[in-house]
C-alpha positions as CSV (number, residue, x, y, z in Angstrom):
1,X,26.1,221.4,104.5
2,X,29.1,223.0,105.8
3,X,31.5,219.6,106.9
4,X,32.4,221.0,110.4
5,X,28.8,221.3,111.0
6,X,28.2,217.7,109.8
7,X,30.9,216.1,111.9
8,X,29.7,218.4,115.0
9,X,26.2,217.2,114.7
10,X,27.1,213.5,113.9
11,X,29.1,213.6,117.2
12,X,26.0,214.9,119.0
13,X,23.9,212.1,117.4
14,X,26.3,209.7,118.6
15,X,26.2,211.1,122.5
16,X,22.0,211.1,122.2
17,X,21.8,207.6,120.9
18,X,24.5,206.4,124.0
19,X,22.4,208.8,126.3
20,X,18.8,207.3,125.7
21,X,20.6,203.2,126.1
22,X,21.0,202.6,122.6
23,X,23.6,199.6,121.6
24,X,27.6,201.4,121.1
25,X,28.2,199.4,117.9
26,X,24.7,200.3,116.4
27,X,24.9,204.0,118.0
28,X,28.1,204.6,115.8
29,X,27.0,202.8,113.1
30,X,24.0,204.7,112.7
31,X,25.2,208.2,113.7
32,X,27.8,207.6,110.8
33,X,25.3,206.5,108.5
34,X,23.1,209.4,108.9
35,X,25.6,211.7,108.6
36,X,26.7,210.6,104.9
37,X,22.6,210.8,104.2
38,X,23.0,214.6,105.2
39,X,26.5,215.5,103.5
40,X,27.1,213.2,100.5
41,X,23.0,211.5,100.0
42,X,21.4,208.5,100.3
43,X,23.5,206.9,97.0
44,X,26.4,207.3,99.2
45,X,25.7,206.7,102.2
46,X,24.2,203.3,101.2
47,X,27.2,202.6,99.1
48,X,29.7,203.0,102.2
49,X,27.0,200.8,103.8
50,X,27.3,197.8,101.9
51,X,31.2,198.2,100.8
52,X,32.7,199.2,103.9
53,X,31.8,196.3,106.4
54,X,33.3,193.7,104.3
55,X,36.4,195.9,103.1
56,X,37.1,196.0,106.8
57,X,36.6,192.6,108.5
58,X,37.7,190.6,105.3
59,X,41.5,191.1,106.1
60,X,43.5,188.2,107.9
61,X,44.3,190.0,110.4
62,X,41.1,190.0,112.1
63,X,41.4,186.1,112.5
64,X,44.0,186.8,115.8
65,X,40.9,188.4,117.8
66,X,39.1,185.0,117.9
67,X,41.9,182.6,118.2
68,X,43.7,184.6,121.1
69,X,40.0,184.4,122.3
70,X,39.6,180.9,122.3
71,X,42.8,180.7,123.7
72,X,42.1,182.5,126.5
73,X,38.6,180.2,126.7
74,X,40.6,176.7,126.9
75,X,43.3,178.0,128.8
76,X,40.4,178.6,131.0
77,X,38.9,175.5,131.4
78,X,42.3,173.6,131.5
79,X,41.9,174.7,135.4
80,X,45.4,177.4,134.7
81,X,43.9,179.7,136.8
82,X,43.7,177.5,139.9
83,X,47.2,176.3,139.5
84,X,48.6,179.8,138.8
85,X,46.7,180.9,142.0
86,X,48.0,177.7,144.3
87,X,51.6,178.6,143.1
88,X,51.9,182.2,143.1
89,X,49.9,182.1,147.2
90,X,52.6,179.0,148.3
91,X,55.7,181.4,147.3
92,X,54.3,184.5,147.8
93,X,52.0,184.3,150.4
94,X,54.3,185.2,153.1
95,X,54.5,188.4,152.6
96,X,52.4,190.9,153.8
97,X,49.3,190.7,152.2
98,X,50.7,188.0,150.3
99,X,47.0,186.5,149.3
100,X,46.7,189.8,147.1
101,X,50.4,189.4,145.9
102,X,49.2,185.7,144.8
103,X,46.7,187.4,143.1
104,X,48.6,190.0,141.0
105,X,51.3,187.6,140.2
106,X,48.5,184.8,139.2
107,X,46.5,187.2,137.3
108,X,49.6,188.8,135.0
109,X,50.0,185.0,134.5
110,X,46.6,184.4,133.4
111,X,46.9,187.4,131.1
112,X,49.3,186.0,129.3
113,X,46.8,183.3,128.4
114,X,43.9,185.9,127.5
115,X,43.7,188.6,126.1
116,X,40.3,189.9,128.3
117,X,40.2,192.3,131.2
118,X,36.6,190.5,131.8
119,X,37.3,187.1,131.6
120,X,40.5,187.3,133.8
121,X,38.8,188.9,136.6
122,X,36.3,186.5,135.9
123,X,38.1,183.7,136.3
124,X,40.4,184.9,139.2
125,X,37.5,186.5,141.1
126,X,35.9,182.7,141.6
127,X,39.2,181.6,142.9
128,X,41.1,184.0,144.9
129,X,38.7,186.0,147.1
130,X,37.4,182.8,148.3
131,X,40.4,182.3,149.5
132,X,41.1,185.7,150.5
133,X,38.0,185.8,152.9
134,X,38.4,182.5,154.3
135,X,41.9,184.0,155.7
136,X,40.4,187.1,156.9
137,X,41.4,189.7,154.3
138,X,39.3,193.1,154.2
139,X,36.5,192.3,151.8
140,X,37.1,195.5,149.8
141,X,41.1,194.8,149.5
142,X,40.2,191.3,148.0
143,X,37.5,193.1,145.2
144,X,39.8,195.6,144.4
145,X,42.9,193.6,144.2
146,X,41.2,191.2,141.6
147,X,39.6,194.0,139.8
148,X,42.8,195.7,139.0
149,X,44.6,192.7,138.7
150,X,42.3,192.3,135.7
151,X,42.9,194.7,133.7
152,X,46.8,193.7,133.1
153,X,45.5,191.0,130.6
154,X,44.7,194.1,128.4
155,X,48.5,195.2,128.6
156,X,50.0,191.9,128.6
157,X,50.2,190.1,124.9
158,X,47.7,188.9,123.6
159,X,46.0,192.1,124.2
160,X,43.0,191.9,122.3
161,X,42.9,196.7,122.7
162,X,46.6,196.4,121.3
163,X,44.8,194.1,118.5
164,X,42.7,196.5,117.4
165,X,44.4,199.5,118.1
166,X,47.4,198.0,115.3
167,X,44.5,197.1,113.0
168,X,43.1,201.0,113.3
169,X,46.2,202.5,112.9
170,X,48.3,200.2,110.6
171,X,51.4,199.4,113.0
172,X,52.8,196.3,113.2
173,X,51.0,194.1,115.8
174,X,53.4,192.0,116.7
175,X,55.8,195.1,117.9
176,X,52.7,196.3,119.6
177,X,52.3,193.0,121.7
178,X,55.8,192.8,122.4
179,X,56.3,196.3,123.5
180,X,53.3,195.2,126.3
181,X,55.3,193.0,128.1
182,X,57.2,195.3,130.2
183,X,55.1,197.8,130.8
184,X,52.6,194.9,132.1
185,X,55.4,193.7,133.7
186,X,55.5,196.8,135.7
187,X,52.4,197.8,136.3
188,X,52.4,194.1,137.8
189,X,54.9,194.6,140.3
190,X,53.8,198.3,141.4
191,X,50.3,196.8,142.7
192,X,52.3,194.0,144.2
193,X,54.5,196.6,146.6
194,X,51.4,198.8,146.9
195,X,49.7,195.7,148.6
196,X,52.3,194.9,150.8
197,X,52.8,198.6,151.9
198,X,49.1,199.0,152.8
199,X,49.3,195.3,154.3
200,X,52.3,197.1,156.5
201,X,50.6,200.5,157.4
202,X,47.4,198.2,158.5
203,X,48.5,194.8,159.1
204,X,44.8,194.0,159.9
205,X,43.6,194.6,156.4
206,X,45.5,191.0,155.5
207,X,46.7,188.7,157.9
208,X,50.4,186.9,157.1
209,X,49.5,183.2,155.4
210,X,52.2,180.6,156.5
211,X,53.0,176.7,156.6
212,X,53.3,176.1,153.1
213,X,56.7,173.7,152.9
214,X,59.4,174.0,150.0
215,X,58.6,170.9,148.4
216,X,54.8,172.1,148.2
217,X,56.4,175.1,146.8
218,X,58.3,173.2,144.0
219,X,55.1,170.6,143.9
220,X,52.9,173.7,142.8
221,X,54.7,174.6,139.4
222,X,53.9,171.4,137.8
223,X,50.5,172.4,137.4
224,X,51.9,175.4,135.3
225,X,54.7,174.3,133.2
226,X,52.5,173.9,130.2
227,X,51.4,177.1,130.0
228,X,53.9,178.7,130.8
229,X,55.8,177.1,127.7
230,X,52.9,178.1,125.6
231,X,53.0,181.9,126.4
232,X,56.7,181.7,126.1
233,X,56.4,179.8,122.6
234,X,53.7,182.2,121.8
235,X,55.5,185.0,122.2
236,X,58.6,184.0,121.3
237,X,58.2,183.1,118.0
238,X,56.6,186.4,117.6
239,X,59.6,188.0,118.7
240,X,61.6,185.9,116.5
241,X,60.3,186.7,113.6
242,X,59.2,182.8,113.1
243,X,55.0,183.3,113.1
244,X,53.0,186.4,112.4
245,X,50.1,187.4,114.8
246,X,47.7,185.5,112.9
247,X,50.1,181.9,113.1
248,X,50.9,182.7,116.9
249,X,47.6,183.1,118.1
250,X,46.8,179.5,116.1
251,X,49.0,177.9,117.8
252,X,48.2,179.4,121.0
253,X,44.8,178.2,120.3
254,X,45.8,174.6,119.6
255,X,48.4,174.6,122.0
256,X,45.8,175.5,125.1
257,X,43.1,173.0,123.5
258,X,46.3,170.1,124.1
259,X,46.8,171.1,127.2
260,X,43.1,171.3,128.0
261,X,43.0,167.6,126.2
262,X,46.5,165.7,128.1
263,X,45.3,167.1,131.0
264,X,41.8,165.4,130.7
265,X,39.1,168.1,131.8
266,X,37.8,168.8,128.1
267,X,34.2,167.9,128.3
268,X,31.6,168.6,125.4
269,X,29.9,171.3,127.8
270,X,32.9,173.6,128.1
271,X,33.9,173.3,124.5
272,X,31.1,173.9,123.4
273,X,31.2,176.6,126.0
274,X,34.8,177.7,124.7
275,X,33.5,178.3,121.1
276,X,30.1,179.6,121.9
277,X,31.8,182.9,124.1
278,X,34.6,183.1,121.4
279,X,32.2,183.7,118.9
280,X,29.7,186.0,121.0
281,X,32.7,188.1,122.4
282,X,34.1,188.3,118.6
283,X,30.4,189.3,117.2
284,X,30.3,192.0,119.5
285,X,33.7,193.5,118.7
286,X,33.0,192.8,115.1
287,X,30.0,194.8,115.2
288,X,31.8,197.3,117.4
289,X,34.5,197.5,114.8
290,X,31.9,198.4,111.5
291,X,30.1,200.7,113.6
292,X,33.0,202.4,114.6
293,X,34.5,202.7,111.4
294,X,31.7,203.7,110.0
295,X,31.4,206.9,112.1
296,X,35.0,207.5,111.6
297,X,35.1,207.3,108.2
298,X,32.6,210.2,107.9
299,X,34.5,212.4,110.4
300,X,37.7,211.8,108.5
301,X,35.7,213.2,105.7
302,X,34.2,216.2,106.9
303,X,38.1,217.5,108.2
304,X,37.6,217.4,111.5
305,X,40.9,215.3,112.7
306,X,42.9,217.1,110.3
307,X,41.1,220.7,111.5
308,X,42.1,219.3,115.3
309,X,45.8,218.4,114.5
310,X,46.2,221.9,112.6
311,X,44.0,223.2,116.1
312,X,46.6,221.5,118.2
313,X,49.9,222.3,116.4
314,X,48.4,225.7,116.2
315,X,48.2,226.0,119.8
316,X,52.1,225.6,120.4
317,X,51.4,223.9,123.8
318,X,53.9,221.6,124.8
319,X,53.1,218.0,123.5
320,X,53.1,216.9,127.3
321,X,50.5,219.3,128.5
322,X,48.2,217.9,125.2
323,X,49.4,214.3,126.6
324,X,47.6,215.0,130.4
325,X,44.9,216.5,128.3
326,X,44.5,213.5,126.1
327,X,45.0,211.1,129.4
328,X,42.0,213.3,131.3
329,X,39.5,212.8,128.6
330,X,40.4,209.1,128.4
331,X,39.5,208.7,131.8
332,X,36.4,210.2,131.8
333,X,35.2,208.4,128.6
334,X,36.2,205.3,130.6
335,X,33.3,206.2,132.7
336,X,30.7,205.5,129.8
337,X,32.1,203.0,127.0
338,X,34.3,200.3,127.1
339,X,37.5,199.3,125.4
340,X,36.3,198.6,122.1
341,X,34.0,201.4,121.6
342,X,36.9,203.9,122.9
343,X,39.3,202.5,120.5
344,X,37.1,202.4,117.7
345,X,35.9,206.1,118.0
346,X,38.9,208.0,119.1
347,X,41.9,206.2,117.9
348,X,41.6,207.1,114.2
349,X,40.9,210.9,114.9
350,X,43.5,211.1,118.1
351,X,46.7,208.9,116.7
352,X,47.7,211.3,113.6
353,X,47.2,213.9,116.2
354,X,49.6,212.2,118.8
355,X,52.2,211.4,116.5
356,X,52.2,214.7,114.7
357,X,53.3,215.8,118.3
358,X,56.1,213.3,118.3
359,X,54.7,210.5,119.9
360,X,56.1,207.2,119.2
361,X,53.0,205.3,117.7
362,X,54.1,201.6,119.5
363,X,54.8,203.5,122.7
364,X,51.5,205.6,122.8
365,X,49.7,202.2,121.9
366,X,50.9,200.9,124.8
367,X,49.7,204.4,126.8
368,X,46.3,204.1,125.7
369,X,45.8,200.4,126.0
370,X,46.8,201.3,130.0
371,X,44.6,204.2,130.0
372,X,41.6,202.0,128.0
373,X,41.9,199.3,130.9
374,X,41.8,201.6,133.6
375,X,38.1,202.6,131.9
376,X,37.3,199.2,132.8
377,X,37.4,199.5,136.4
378,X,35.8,203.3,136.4
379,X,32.4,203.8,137.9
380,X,29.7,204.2,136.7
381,X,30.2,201.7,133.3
382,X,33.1,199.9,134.8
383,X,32.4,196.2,132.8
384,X,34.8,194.6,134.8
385,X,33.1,195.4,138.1
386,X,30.2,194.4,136.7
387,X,31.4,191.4,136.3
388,X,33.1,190.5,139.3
389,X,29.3,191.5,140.5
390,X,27.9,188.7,139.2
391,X,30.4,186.0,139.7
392,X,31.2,187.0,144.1
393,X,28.1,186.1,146.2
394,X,26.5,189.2,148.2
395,X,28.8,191.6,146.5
396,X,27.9,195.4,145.3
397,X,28.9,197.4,143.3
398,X,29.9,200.2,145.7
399,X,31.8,197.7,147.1
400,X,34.2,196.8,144.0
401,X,34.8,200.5,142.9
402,X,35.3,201.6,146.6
403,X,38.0,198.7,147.1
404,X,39.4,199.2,143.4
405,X,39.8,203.2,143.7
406,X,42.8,203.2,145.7
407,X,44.9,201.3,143.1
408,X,44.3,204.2,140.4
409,X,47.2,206.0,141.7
410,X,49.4,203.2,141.4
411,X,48.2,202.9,137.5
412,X,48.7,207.4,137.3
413,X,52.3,206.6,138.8
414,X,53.0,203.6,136.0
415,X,51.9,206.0,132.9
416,X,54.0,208.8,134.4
417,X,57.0,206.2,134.5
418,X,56.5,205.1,131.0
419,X,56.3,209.1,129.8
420,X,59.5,209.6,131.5
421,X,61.1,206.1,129.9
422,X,59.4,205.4,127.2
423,X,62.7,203.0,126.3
424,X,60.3,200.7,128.9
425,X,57.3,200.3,125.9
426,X,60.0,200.8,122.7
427,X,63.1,198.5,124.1
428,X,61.6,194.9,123.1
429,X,60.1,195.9,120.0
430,X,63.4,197.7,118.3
431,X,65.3,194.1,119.0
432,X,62.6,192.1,117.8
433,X,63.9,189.9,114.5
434,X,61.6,190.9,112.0
């Protein structure tokens, strides 16, 4: 069978098995699989079968998904999220709209701690539009601020996308994680002015929170100290050159399960509930991952990313106009497949492609990991609002994506910064002391 043909029909496999409901991991898995039965038989396809699953999750490497997990998890139950919340609303919450400020600045905090779009909006979803209603904010401001908010703990190390986008591609993690920083950074502070502008054209959207005194102020970042020198140890030594991914997520790990244990709310229930999501959330990207490769693998071998880098480069279009190309289909695959799926599938046909164009691999890391998040907050398979769904009482769906749609030009206007500077994804990682 001709291997263009092979790929082509493995690829419309793929979209019938995602069509009629079927599992992602499984779906790739099996659209893979069937495709070495047709080009290269049975013996083959059996072999990659049982050699390639192992050859792929046996590295080290894989070990940082779970422990940045079960960070994420104790940091969690440790209450960080509360505390984060209490101080960012007493010193922010006197600006306009300062409630959804609180909530940006609280949830880049928070993402520092996890490295899951889900879980932060989880967690900051329980905590700040509670508080947002009970001041009078527009419902739909409050969803969409915490929606958004939550997708900066895929940008902000430890990403668990930047994981597996170094693991795919063979760059240095630790460069990758570092070189999130500022552009979460960023993206952070653009929603922050966006609030308050919108706060300022409708001042009824958000009324002004005061009374909070300056020793309540300084009282409210005791409650955050620890963390806050865990992330920094966390990430410092990574930058320093002392631990590799694998040590600094370990001792992020033990690090948040002392803090969760000095300040006394570890209970058997939630960590037992820390280590039973840890390893359900790193099954399912585990499976993700072999199904993913899987498919991959086959369409490496019937040609097709090398026939659609020689398509591209044939083309002569300017490498920007295949960039906004590249950044359209992103966004609508967003609509349909999460993170982990999109990264599996794409990123080993599309990077060699993107840095044949002369795209810095660390910087366009960063680019898709923004553009990957942003697929988490798109209708109609947007997992985060789903999410927020189930945790906010008598909240819809229409009600999250029409209160997080506004922010999407705010995230448009941070990519188009970062194309224009990429010195903002590259700086951090070029001084790094490795």
């Amino acid at each position: 069978m001709d291997p263009t043909l092979a790929g082509i029909a493995s690829i419309v496999l793929l979209i019938i098995f995602l069509v009629i409901g079927m599992p992602v991991a499984f779906a790739m898995g099996i659209a893979g699989f069937l495709g070495f039965v047709v080009y290269s038989g049975p013996e083959t396809a059996f072999g990659v079968l049982y050699n390639l699953p192992y050859r792929t999750l046996s590295g080290w490497i894989f070990i940082v998904i779970p422990l940045f997990i079960l960070m994420g998890n104790f940091a969690f139950f440790s209450g960080i999220t509360t505390d984060l919340f209490r101080a960012a609303r007493n010193w922010l919450g006197r600006v306009p709209g300062g409630l959804g400020v609180a909530t940006v600045a609280a949830a880049a905090g928070f993402a520092a701690a996890t490295g899951a779009a889900m879980a932060s909006a989880a967690a900051m979803s329980k905590i700040a539009i509670p508080e947002m209603e009970r001041y009078g904010y527009q419902r739909k401001l409050a969803l969409g601020t915490v929606a958004i908010g939550g997708t900066l703990a895929g940008i902000i190390p430890p990403s668990v996308g930047l994981v597996m986008y170094g693991i795919l591609t063979d760059v240095s993690i630790a460069k990758l994680l570092i070189a999130g920083i500022l552009p979460g950074v960023m993206i952070a502070i653009l929603l922050m002015i966006f609030i308050i502008l919108r706060v300022i054209r409708n001042p009824q959207m958000a009324p002004t929170v005061s009374g909070v005194s300056w020793k309540e102020r300084f009282i409210s970042l005791k409650g955050v100290t620890g963390i806050v020198i865990l992330i920094l140890f966390v990430i410092g030594s990574l930058y320093l050159g002392l631990t590799t991914p694998s040590e600094a997520a370990a001792v992020g790990a033990f690090g948040a399960f002392l803090i969760i244990l000095v300040s006394r709310k570890l209970t058997r229930s939630n960590f037992t509930e820390s280590l039973f999501d840890t390893g359900r959330t790193t099954a399912m990207i585990m499976f993700i991952f072999v199904g993913g490769i899987i498919f991959s693998r086959f369409l490496i071998i019937t040609g097709i990313p090398l026939q659609l880098m020689s398509l591209v480069e044939g083309s002569q279009m300017h490498r920007l106009v295949v960039l906004v190309i590249v950044t359209f289909v992103y966004l609508i695959l967003g609509m349909f497949l999460d993170q982990g799926s999109i990264t599996v599938i794409t990123v080993p046909i599309i990077f060699p492609v993107m840095v044949s164009l002369g795209f810095d691999p660390i910087w366009f890391g960063v680019f898709f990991a923004i553009l990957t998040n942003l697929g988490q907050v798109t209708p109609p398979v947007g997992l985060v609002c789903f999410v927020m769904k189930g945790t906010v009482p008598n909240c819809t769906l229409g009600e999250v994506f029409s209160g997080v749609w506004p922010f999407f030009g705010v995230e448009l206007v941070a990519l188009v910064i970062m194309t224009a500077f990429p010195q903002i994804a590259t700086f951090l990682p070029t001084t790094m002391m490795t």
